[in-house]
C-alpha positions, 0 to 999 in steps of 0.5 A: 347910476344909470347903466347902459348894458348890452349884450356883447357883439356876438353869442359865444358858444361852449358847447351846449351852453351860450355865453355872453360877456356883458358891457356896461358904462358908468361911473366905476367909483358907484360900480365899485360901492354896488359891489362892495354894498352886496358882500358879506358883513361879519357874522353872516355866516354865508362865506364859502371857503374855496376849495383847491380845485376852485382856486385853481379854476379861478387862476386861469380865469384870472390869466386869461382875463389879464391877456384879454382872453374873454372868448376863454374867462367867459366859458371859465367864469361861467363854470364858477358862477362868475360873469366878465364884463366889459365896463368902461367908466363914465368919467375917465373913458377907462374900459375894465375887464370885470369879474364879478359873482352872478346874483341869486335874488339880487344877492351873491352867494359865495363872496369870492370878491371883485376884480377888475382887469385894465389891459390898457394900463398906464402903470402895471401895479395893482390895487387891493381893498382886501376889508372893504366891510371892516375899514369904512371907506378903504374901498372907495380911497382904493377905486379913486386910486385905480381909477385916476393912476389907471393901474392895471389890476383892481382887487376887493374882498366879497366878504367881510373879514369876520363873515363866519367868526373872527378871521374866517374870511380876512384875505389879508391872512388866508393864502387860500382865498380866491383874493390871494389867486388873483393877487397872485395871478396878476403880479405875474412873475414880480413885474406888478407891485402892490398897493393895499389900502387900509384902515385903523382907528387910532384908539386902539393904538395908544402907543402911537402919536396922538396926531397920527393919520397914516402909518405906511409900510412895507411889511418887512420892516424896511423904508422902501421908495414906495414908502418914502413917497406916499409919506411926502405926498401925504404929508404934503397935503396935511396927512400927518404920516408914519411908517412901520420899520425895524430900524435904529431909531436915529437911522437916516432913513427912519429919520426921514419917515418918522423923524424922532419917533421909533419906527417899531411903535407903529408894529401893530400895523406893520402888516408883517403877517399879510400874505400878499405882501409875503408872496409880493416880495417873494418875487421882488416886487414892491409891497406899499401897505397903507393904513389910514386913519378914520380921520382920513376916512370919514372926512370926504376932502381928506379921503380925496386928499389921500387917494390923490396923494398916493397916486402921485407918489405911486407915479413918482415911484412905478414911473420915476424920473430920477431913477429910483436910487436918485429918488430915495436920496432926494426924499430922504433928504427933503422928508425930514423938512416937511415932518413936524418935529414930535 
């Protein structure tokens, strides 16, 4: 990928120290792949926990990125070791306000992760890769997504989730994390929902049907609209799909998501433990957890196929006509004409 960097119009000057916010074009998805190629894998031991203070300092640099604030994030991501940039993607004219770790001899050194602001989003919702090292092409399904929605947050982990030892950096389940004051920064007061892409290898999961490409949950044992549609969507492109509830089994709405199968065979991946689902709907917001199998995720037509199917059913739900009570009926009704029978 060839990028095109320029130095920002004009030099910001904090005091003694100048500050410059780059500017750089390219293809995000290849953006997305350099950064996630320079985090951490598991057993490195180079993790740095963050500690209270700067995860307080990375909040406010979070706020003020998300009300474009760059005079500000610059001067507050300097003092952490981060750079703002200001990259517009090749392929879509998309321009991302970006926060990212500064390199010492090409390599990050804490791996607090990569976020990416979009302040002219068609869809206020955020999108989070939070084990880019440890679910193979998660990532890549989560960028495509942000990209093609053109949603306004984009989350990834610096880190494998097993960095320093087993869970030592795994986002997904530490509240103090740079990943979780981000998250929490950009779903505001609950008017962002959240996306996570995940993934999971359908051998360590024998209770689950055989034919099992994607298992989608909300994390609280419910069937929400989120749910129902990356179901039909998925579904409607050949991705045979389930989702995590705690329903009766012969409840209309698990039905409709599982047809015969007990939503609670799928609890291995039901996501109830995650901490940004936990603070998500906390606020009333809507948290869409998707796990993808690696039959989606190593087959290339089938990770465009999934990252094409949840954007529409992310804009079928963040955007809906019906209205979302109307929505849910019609799924519910239509749902169990698409699922094979198991």
């Amino acid at each position: 990928m060839r990028l095109e960097r320029l130095v920002a119009a004009g030099i910001l000057f904090m005091g003694s120290q100048a500050q410059a916010m780059l500017i750089e074009s390219g293809s995000f998805i290849d953006e997305v792949e350099r950064l996630k190629n320079l985090s951490f894998v598991s057993g490195s031991n180079l993790y740095v926990a963050p500690d209270l203070a700067q995860r307080s300092a990375f909040r406010s640099l979070a706020n003020s990125i998300a009300s474009g604030d760059t005079v500000s994030a610059d001067a507050q991501a300097a003092a952490l070791d981060y750079e703002v940039v200001e990259f517009t993607d090749s392929n879509t004219g998309n321009t991302y306000l970006g926060l990212r770790e500064q390199l010492v001899n090409d390599q990050q050194t804490r791996g607090w992760g990569s976020y990416f602001f979009n302040t002219g989003a068609d869809v206020q919702v955020l999108i989070e890769a939070p084990h880019p090292r440890f679910d193979t092409n998660s990532w890549e399904i989560a960028a495509s997504i942000y990209r093609d929605v053109n949603a306004a947050g984009f989350l990834m982990a610096g880190a494998h989730r097993n960095a320093n030892g087993v869970g030592t950096a795994d986002v997904a389940h530490l509240t103090e994390s740079i990943f979780q004051e981000v998250h929490e920064a950009w779903t505001g007061a609950g008017e962002r929902d959240a996306w996570q892409i995940h993934g999971f290898n359908l051998d360590n999961h024998p209770i689950m049907p055989a034919d099992t490409d994607a298992v989608v949950t909300a994390g609280d044992g419910s069937v929400s609209s989120g749910m129902l549609a990356v179901d039909a969507f998925l579904e409607a492109a050949g991705l045979v799909t389930y989702g995590y509830n705690t329903l009766d089994v012969n409840d209309v709405l698990n039905q409709a998501i599982n047809g015969s199968v007990d939503g609670q065979d799928f609890a291995g991946l039901g996501a109830t433990t995650n901490v940004q689902g936990d603070y998500t709907r906390s606020l009333g917001a809507d948290f869409v957890h998707i796990e993808m199998e690696q039959s989606i995720r190593f087959d290339t037509n089938n990770r465009i196929a999934a990252a094409g199917a949840v954007v529409a059913a992310i804009n079928s739900v963040e955007m809906p006509i019906p209205e979302p009570a109307t929505l849910l009926l019609m799924l519910s009704a239509t749902i169990p004409l698409l699922r094979r029978v198991t």
